[in-house]
C-alpha positions in Angstrom: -7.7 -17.4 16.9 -4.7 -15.2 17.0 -1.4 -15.8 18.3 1.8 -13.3 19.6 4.4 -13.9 16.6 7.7 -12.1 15.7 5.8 -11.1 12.1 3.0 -9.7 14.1 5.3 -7.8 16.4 7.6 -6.3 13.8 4.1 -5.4 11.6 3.1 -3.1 14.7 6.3 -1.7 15.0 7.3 0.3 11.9 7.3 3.4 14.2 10.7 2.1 14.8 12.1 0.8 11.9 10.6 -3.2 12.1 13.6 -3.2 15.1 11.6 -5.2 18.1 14.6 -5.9 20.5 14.8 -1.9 20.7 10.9 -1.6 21.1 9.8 0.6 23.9 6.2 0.3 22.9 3.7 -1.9 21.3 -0.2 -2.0 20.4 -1.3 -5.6 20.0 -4.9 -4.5 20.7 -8.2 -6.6 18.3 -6.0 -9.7 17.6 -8.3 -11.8 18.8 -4.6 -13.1 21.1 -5.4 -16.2 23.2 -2.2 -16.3 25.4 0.4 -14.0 26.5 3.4 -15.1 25.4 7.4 -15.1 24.0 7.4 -10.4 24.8 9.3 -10.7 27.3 12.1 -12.8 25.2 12.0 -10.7 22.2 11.0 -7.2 23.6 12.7 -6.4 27.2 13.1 -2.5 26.8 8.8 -2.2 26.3 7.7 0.7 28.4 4.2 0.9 26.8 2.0 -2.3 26.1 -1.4 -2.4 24.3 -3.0 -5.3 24.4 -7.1 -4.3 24.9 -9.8 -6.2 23.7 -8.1 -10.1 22.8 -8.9 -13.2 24.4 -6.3 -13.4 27.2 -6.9 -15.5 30.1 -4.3 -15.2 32.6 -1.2 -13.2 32.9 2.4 -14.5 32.1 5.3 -14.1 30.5 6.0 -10.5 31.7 7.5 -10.6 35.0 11.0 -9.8 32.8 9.8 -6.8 31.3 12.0 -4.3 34.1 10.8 -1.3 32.4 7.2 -1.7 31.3 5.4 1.1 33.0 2.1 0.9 31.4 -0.1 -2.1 30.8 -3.7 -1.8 29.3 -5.2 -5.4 29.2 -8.9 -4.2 29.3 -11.4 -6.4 27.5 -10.2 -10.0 27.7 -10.8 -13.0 29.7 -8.8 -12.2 32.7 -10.0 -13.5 36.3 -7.3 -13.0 38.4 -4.4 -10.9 39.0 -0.6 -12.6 39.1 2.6 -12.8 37.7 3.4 -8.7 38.0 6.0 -9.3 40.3 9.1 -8.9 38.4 7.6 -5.3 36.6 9.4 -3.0 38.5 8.5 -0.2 36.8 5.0 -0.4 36.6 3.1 3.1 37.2 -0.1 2.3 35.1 -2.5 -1.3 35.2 -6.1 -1.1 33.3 -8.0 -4.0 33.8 -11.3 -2.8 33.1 -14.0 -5.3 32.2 -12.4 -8.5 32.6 -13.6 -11.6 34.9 -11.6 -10.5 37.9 -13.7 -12.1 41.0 -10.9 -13.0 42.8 -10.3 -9.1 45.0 -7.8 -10.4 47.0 -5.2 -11.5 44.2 -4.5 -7.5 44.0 -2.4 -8.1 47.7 0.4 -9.4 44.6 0.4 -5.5 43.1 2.5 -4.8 46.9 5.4 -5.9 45.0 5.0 -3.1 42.4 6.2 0.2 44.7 5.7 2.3 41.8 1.9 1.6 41.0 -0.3 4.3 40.9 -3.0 4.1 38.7 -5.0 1.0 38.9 -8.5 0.4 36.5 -10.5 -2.7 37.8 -13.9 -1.1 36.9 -16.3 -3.2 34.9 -14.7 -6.7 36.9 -17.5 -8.6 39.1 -15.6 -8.0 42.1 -16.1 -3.8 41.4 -19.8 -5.0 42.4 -19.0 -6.1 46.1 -19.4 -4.6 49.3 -16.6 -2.7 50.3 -14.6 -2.9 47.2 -13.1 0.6 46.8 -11.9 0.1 50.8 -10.5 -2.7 50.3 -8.6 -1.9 47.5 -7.6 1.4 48.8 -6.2 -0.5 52.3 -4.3 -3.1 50.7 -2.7 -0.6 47.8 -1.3 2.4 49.8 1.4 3.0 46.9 -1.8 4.0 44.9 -2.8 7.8 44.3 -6.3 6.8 41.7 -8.5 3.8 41.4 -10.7 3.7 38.7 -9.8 7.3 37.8 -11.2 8.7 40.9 -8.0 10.2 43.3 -7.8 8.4 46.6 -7.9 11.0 48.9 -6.1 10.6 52.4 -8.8 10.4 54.7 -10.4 7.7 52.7 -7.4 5.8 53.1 -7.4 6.2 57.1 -11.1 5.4 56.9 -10.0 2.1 55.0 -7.3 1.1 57.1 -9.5 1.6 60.0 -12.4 -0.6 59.1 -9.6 -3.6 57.1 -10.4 -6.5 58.9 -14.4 -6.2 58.9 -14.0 -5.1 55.1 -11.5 -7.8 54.5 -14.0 -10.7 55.9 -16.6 -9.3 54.2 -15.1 -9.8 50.8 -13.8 -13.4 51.4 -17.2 -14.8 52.4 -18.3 -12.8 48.9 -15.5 -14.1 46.5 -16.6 -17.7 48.1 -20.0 -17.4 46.7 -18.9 -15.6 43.6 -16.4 -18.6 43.1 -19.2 -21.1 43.7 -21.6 -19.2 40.6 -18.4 -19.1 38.6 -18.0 -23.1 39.1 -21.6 -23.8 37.7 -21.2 -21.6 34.9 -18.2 -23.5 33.6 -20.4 -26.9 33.6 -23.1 -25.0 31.7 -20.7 -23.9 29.3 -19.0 -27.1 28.6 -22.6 -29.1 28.2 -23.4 -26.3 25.7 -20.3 -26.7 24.1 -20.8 -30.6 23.8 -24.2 -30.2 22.5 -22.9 -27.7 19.6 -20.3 -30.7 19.0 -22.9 -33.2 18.7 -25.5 -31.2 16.4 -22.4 -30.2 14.1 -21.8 -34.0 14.2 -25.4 -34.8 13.0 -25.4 -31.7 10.5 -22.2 -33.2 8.7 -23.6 -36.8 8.4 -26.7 -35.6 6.8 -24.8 -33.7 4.2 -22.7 -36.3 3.5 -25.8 -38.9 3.3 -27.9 -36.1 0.9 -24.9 -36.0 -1.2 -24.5 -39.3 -1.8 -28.1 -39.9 -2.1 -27.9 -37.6 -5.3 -25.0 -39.0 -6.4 -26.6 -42.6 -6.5 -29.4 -41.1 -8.3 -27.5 -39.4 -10.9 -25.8 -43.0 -11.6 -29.2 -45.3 -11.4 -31.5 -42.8 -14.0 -30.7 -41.5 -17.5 -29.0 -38.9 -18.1 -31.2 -36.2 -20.1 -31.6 -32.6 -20.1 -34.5 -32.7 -17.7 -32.9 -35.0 -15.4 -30.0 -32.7 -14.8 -32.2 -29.9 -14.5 -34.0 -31.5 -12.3 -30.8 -32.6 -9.9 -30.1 -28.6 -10.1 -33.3 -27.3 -8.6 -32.7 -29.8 -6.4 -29.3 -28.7 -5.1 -30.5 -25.6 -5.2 -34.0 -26.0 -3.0 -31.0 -27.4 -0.5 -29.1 -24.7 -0.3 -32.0 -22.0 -0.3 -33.3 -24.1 2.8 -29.9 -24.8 4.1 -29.3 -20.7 4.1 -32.6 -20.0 5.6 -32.3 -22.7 8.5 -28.9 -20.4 9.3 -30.2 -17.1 9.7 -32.7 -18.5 11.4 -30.2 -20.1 14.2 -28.2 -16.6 13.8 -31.0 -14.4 14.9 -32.1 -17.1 17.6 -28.7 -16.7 18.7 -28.2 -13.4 18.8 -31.9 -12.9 20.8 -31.0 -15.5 23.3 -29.5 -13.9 26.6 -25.7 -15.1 27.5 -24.1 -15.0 30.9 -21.1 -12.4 31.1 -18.5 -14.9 31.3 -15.4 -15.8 29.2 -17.0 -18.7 27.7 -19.7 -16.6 26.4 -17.2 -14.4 24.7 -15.4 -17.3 23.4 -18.5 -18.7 21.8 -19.7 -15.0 20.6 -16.5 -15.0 18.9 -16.6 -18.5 17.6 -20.4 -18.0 16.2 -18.9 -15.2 14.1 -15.8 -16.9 12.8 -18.3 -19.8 11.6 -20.6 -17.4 9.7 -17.6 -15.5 8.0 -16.8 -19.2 6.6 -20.1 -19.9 5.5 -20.2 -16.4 3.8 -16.7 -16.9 2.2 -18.0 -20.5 0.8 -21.5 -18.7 -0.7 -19.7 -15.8 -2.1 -17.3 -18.6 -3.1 -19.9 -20.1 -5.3 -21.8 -17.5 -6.5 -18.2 -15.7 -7.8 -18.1 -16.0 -11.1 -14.3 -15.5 -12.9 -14.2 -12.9 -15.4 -12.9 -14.2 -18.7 -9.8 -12.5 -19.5 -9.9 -8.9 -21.5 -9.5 -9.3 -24.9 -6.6 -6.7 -26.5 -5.4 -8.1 -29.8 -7.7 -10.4 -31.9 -6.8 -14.3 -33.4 -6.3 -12.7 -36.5 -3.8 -9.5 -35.1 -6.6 -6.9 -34.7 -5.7 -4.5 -32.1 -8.6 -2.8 -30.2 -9.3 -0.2 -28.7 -9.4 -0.7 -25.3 -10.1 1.5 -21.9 -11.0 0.1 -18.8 -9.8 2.4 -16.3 -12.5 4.8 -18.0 -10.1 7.4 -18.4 -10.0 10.9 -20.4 -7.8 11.0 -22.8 -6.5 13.4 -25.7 -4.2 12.0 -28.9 -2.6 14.9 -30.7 -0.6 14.8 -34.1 2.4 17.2 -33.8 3.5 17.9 -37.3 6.3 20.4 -36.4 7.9 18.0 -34.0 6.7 14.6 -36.1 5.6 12.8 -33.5 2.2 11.6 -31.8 1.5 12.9 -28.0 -1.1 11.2 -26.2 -2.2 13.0 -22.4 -3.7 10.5 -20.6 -5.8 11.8 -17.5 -4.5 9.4 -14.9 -5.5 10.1 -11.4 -3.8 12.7 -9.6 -2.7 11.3 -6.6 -1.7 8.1 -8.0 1.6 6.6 -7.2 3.6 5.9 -10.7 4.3 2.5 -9.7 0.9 1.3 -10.4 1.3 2.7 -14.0 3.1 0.4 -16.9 3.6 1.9 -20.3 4.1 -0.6 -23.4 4.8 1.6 -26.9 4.5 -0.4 -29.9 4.6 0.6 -33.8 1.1 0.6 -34.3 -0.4 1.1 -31.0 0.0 2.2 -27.3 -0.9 0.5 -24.1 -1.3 1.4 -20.5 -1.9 -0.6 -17.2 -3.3 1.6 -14.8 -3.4 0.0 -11.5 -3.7 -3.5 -13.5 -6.5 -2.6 -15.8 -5.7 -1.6 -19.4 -6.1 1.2 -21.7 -4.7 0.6 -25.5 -5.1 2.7 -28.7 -4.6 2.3 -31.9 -2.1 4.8 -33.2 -3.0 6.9 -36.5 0.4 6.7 -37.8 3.3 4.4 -37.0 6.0 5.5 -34.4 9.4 4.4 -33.0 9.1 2.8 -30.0 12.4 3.1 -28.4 12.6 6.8 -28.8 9.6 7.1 -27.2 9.4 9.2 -23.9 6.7 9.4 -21.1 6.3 11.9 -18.7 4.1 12.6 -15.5 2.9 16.2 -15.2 3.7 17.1 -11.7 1.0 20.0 -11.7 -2.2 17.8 -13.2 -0.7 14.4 -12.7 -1.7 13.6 -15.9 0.4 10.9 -17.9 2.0 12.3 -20.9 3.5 10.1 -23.9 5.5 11.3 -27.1 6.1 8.9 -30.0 7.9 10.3 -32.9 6.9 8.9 -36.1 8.3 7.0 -38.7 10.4 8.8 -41.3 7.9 8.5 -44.5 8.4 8.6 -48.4 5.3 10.0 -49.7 5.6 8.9 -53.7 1.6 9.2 -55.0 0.8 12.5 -55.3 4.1 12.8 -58.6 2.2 10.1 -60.5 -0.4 12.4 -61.1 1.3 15.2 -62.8 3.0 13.7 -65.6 2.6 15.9 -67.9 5.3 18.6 -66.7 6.9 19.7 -63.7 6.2 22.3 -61.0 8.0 25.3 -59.9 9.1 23.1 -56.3 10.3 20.2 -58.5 12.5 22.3 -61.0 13.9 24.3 -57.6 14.8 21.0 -56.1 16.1 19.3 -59.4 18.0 22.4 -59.5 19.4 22.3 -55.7 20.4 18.5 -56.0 22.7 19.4 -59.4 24.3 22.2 -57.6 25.0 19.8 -54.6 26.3 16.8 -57.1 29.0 19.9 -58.3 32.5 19.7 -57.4 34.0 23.5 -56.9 37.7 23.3 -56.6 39.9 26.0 -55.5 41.9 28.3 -57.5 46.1 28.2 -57.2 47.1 29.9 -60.2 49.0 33.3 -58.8 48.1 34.9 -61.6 44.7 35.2 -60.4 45.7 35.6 -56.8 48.6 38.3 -55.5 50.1 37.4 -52.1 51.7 40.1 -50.0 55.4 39.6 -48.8 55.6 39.5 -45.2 59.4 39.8 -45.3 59.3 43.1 -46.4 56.4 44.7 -44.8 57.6 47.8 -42.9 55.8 49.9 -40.4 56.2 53.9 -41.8 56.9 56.1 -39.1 54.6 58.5 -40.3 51.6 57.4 -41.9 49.8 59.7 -44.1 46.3 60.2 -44.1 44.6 58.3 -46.9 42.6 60.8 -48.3 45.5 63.7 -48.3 47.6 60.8 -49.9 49.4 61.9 -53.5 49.2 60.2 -56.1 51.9 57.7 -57.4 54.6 58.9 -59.9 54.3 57.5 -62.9 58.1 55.7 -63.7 59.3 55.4 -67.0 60.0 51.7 -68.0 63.1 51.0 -69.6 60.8 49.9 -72.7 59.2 53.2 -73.2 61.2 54.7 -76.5 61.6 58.1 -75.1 63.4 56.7 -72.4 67.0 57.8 -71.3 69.2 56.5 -69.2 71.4 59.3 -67.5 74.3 57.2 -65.6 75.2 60.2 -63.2 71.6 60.4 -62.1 72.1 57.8 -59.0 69.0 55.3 -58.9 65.7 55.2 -57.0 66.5 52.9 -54.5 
């Protein structure tokens, strides 16, 4: 059976942010709730509160809830109506199909001024004489009872004909108080006889058991003999599971009386036969050994249990390994774990594994996955090992190709030292010192040619001292 809790409050409540103190409404409806209880400490700003279809027998622990305007409490145990007072605000009450046989508890909805829609369809006192009218003349704040609109001649009508109507359904509620009385005793003497037979089933269980435990001990033990105490446990529970679907379908053919204690037992027959089922599949479950991945003696397998598609490509340009692994598209990446290593890959998809053995061995920490955002599709590159390949020169001893003279020949010219050349002998330098800008510049192709001057070692050199020099 369920209870009201603060961890079943806040899990109905993510609409606003797990924040119940704040909560202005609430659906606690198919908890299977007992009791009302501990809302109107922990929730007092509720204006909206679902709690359809529990176990609820009586009404409490709302009278502080000032601004709860709706209240759906259809399908539970109710049977009469109290403890509204103090809602204030209350414009909506459904109480449809409850227990409700006491019509003249709805004289405490006087208190709620702002009531107008009121559901008590489905109740045992919607069957008696001059229901509506009664309702109608006691409830003048309300504008619709059982979604029909109270029209105002109906409620002149009702007012009229009160205290005839209002006898009429005390001398009812008496009789349907006095039916309600016997039903109770019939209920509880079920109830004690469900006690007494679950009493008796659990001693003979306990005596069969112990019965084949004494005969284990007294005979010898043998193949046959154990055997033998198997077929026997198992003719138990074969008969054991037969006698309950027999007592299930003679339960569920029997007729029931509409009362609370009928739903409690419905509801207590079902909890019992989700047990049993839990125990049997309990049994019957067999754990999976766990997957094998690498071998005693280091042999990794292939592996892929998430029955994925899956592509490994050898990128020789790039030197590396890219495996596409077609994860499911809408797959959050959380459920995906990637674990790179030298020789081989792995993948846990949603906790089931896919490993491969990798053609050629890679570097795991500059390894890179990727999730395509287009095909969803898992995408991992593993560069590969820098590799020395050596065998192929053993077989040409003989002489030397045309790559290996070319690369003998690169490696000497890269072992050579070039140095630079200072002599300025080989190498003129311009003075800057004396550079000067001509005013005039002539044109390069009408430029003359030099003169030729005489040097003072040429022998037909003379030197003429009134002939002022060059410069």
């Amino acid at each position: 059976m369920g209870r009201i809790t603060e961890d079943l409050i806040r899990r109905n409540s993510e609409h606003n942010d797990c924040v119940i103190f704040s909560l202005e409404e609430l659906s606690l409806h198919q908890q299977e709730i007992e009791r009302l209880e501990h809302i109107d400490k922990w929730c007092r700003d509720l204006k909206i509160l679902y709690l359809q279809n529990n176990l609820i027998g009586k009404i409490e622990n709302v009278s502080k809830l000032k601004k709860l305007e709706y209240l759906n409490l259809a399908l539970n145990n109710i049977e009469k109506i109290e403890n509204l007072e103090g809602c204030e605000g209350l414009t909506k009450l459904d109480l449809t199909v409850n227990f409700i046989g006491e019509l003249s508890s709805v004289k405490t909805l006087g208190h709620n001024i702002h009531l107008k829609e009121l559901f008590l369809m489905g109740n045992p006192c919607a069957d008696f004489d001059g229901y509506r009218q009664f309702v109608v003349a006691t409830l003048q704040q309300l504008k619709w009872l059982d979604g029909k609109e109270i029209e105002r001649s109906e409620r002149i009508q009702a007012l009229q004909n009160f205290p005839v109507i209002e006898q009429q359904i005390r001398e009812q509620e008496e009789a349907y108080r006095l039916k309600r009385a016997k039903d109770k005793e019939e209920a509880q003497r079920k109830l004690r006889e469900e006690d007494e037979n679950e009493a008796k089933e659990r001693r003979h269980s306990v005596f069969e058991g112990q019965r084949y435990a004494d005969i284990s001990a007294t005979l010898p033990f043998s193949v046959e003999h154990k055997d033998h105490v198997q077929e026997g446990q198992e003719g138990e529970c074969n008969q054991k599971r037969f006698k309950d679907n027999e007592d299930d379908l003679e339960f569920w053919n029997k007729p029931s009386l509409f009362t609370p204690e009928s739903r409690l037992e419905t509801l207590r027959h079902m909890e019992k036969q989700r047990k049993d089922q839990e125990k049997l599949s309990g049994k019957k479950k067999k754990v999976k050994p766990p997957r094998i991945l690498i071998t005693e003696d280091g042999k990794v397998l292939n592996v892929n249990d998430p029955k994925l598609d899956f592509s490994l490509k050898d990128d020789e340009k790039r030197n590396q390994i890219i495996l596409d692994l077609a994860v499911y598209r809408y797959m959050d990446t959380s459920l995906i774990d990637v674990d790179v290593q030298p020789t081989y890959v792995r993948v846990m998809v949603k906790g089931k594994p896919f490993q491969l053995v990798l053609p050629a061995e890679v570097k795991p920490d500059s390894s890179s996955a990727k999730r395509s955002q287009t095909t969803g599709h898992l995408v991992i590159c593993m560069p590969k090992v820098d590799e020395v390949i050596t065998g192929w020169r053993q077989t040409s001893e003989s002489g030397t190709s045309p790559s290996d003279s070319s690369r003998e020949h690169t490696n000497q010219r890269s072992k050579r030292i070039e140095k630079l050349e200072v002599d300025p002998s080989k190498r003129s330098f311009p003075d800057v010192a004396n550079i000067v800008r001509e005013k005039n510049p002539t044109p390069r192709r009408v430029r003359s040619e030099p003169k030729i001057i005489p040097s003072e070692e040429d022998p037909d050199f003379e030197d003429n001292p009134e002939v002022p020099p060059l410069i």
